[in-house]
RODO-2510 file (C-alpha; in nm, 4 decimals, decimal comma):
residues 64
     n   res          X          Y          Z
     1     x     0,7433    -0,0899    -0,0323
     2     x     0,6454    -0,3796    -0,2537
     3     x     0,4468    -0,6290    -0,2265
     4     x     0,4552    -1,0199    -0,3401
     5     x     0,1570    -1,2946    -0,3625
     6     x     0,2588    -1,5821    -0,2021
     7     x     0,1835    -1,9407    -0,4155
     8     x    -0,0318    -2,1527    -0,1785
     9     x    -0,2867    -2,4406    -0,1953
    10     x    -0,4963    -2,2150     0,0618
    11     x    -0,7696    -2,0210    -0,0790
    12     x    -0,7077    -1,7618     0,1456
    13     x    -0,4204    -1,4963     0,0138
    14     x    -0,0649    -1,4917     0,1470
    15     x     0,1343    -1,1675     0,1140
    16     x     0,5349    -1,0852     0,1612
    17     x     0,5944    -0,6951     0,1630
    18     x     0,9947    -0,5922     0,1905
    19     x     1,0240    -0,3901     0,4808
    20     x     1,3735    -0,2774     0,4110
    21     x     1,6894    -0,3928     0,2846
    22     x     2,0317    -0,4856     0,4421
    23     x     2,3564    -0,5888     0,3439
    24     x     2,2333    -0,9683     0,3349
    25     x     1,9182    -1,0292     0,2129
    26     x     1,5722    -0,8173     0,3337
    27     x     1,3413    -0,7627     0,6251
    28     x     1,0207    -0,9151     0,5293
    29     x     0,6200    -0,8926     0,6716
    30     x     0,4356    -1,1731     0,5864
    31     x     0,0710    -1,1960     0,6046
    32     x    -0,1237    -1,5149     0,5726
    33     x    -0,5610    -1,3879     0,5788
    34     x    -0,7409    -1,6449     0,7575
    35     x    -1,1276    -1,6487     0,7794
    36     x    -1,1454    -1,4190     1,1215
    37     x    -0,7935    -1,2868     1,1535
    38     x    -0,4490    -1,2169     0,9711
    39     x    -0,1463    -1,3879     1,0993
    40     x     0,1311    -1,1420     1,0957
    41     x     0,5026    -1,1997     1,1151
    42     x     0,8706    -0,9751     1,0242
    43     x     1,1154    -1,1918     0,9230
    44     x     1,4771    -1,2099     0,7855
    45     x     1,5244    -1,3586     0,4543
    46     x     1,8685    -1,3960     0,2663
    47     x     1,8875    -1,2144    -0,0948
    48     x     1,9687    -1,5683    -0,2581
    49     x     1,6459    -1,6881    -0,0774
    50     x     1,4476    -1,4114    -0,1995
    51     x     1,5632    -1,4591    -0,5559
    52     x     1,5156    -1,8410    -0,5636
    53     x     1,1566    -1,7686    -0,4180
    54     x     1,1148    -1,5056    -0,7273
    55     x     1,2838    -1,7205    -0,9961
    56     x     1,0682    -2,0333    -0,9351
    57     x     0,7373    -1,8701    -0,8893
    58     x     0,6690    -1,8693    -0,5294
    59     x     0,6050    -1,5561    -0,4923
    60     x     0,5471    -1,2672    -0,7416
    61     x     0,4901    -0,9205    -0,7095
    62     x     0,1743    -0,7982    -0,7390
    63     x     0,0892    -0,5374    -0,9875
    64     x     0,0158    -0,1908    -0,9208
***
């Protein structure tokens, strides 16, 4: 599974892990740290989403 920093103006980290992928695009969990909990959410997001998100900087995988 990787794992992607999300850009943000928050201080707090943002994170996109790839669940799986399917024929369209990926299965997605974000996870945006707050200061006393982690909001959580699985999402669909289209391959030509993903790869806009990628090309412009919004997110960018983390290094192992």
């Amino acid at each position: 599974m990787k794992t992607f920093s999300i850009k943000s103006t928050d201080r707090t980290p943002s994170m996109l892990e790839l669940m799986s992928e399917i024929e369209d695009g990926y299965v997605v969990r974000i996870v945006r740290h707050r200061d006393d909990w982690d909001d959580v959410s699985e999402e669909f997001m289209t391959r030509e989403l993903f790869e806009t998100c990628m090309r412009t900087g919004y997110i960018y995988e983390q290094s192992a």
